[in-house]
N, C-alpha and C positions, 0 to 999 in steps of 0.2 A: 156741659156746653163746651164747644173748640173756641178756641181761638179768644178764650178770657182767663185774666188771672184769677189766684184764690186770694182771698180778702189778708189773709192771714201769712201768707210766705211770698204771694206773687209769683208764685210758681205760674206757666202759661200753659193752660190745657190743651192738649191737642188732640184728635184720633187714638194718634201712635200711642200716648201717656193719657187718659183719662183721670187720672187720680192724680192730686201733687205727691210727693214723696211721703211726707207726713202722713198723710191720709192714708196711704198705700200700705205705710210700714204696721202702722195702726189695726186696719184689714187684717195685716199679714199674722200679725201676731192672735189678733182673735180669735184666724182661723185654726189658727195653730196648739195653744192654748186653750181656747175654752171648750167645756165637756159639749160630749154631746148628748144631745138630747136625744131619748129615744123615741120614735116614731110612729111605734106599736101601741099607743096610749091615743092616738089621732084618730078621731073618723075615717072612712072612707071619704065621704064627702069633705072632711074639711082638709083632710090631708090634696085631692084636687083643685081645693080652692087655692092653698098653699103652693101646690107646683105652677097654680098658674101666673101667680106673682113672682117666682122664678122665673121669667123671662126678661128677653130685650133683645135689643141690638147693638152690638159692640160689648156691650155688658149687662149683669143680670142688675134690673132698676131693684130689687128688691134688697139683694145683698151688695152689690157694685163688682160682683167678679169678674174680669175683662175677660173675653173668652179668645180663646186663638184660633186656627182654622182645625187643627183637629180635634178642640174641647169646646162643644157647640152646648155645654148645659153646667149649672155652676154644680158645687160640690152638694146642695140641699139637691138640688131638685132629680142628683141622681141618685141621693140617699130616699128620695120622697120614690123616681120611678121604683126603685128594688123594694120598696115596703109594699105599692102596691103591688108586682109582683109576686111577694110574696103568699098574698092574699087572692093570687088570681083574678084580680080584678083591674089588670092590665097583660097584656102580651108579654111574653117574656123575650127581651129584646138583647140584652148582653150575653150572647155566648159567644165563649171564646172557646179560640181551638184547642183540642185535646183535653177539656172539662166539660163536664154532665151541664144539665140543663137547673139540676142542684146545688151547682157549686156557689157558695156564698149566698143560700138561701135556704139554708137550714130549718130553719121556723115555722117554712109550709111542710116539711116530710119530718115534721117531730109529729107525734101523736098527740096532741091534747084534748082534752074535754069528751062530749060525746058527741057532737055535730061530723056525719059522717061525710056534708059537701066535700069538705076541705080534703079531707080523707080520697075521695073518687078523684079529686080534679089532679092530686096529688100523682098519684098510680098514672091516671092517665096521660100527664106529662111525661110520668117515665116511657111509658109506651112512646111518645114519641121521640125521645134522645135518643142522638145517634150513640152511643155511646152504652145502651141499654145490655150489648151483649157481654159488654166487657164487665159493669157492674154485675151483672147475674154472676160469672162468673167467679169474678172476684166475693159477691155473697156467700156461691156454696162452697168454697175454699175456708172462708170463715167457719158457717156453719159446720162443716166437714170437719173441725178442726175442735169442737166443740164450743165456741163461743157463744152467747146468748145475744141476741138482738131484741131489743126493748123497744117498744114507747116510739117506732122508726118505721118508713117508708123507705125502701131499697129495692132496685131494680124493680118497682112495681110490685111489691109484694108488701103488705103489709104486716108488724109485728106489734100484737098487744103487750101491757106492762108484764106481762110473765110471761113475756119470750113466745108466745104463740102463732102462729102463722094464721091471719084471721083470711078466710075467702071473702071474695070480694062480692 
């Protein structure tokens, strides 16, 4: 609420300050501070119920993080978008320039288990990063060099645990 104090300092709320100080420092520290939980353990589905309580206006009602004009989603609900991401059951929406479509999503081009989805959707991301010739690239430089590629999706190419180049 604007334009009331807090019961407890009388601090006056405004827009510009939505939190009194204590409140805020409080936040500040938890953010800081407490582990994070990891996200890979959440449904699909409940992990979008979760992002959708991450919202608001001025700030996020769920966690209270004020947001500024060029940080429109609190610090959860971009850790929530990249997991789904990860899992391609959202858009991959944060590329930044001069990094893969990859980068800080590791966990979908790891190889695990045997469900081959995740595998295809993987490859065919790569297919569309701009950036796909310079990974190749830089892949058979490795290779070339003899190094082993495991357990990993690289420039669209898949590698099984003993280093094999599996066709798609």
């Amino acid at each position: 609420m604007t334009e009331t104090a807090c019961s407890t300092c009388h601090f006056v709320y405004s827009k510009e300050q939505p939190l009194c100080p204590p409140v805020a420092e409080a936040l500040r520290k938890m953010a800081t501070s407490a582990p994070t939980k990891s996200l890979s353990n959440y449904s699909t589905t409940r992990l979008r119920a979760m992002q959708r309580e991450h919202c608001g206006t001025g700030r996020c009602r769920r966690c209270g993080f004020v947001y500024t004009p060029s940080v429109r989603l609190c610090p959860t609900s971009r850790r929530i978008a990249l997991e789904l991401e990860t899992r391609f059951k959202a858009p991959i929406s944060e590329i930044k320039a001069g990094k893969g479509l990859c980068s800080g999503k590791g966990t979908a081009w790891t190889v695990t288990g045997n469900e081959s989805a995740p595998w295809r959707q993987a490859v065919a991301a790569c297919a569309q990063c701009p950036l796909l010739a310079q990974c190749a690239t830089e892949l058979e430089r490795r290779l070339s060099s003899g190094e082993k590629i495991s357990d990993q999706i690289l420039a669209g190419r898949l590698f099984s645990t003993q280093g094999a180049e599996i066709d798609k």
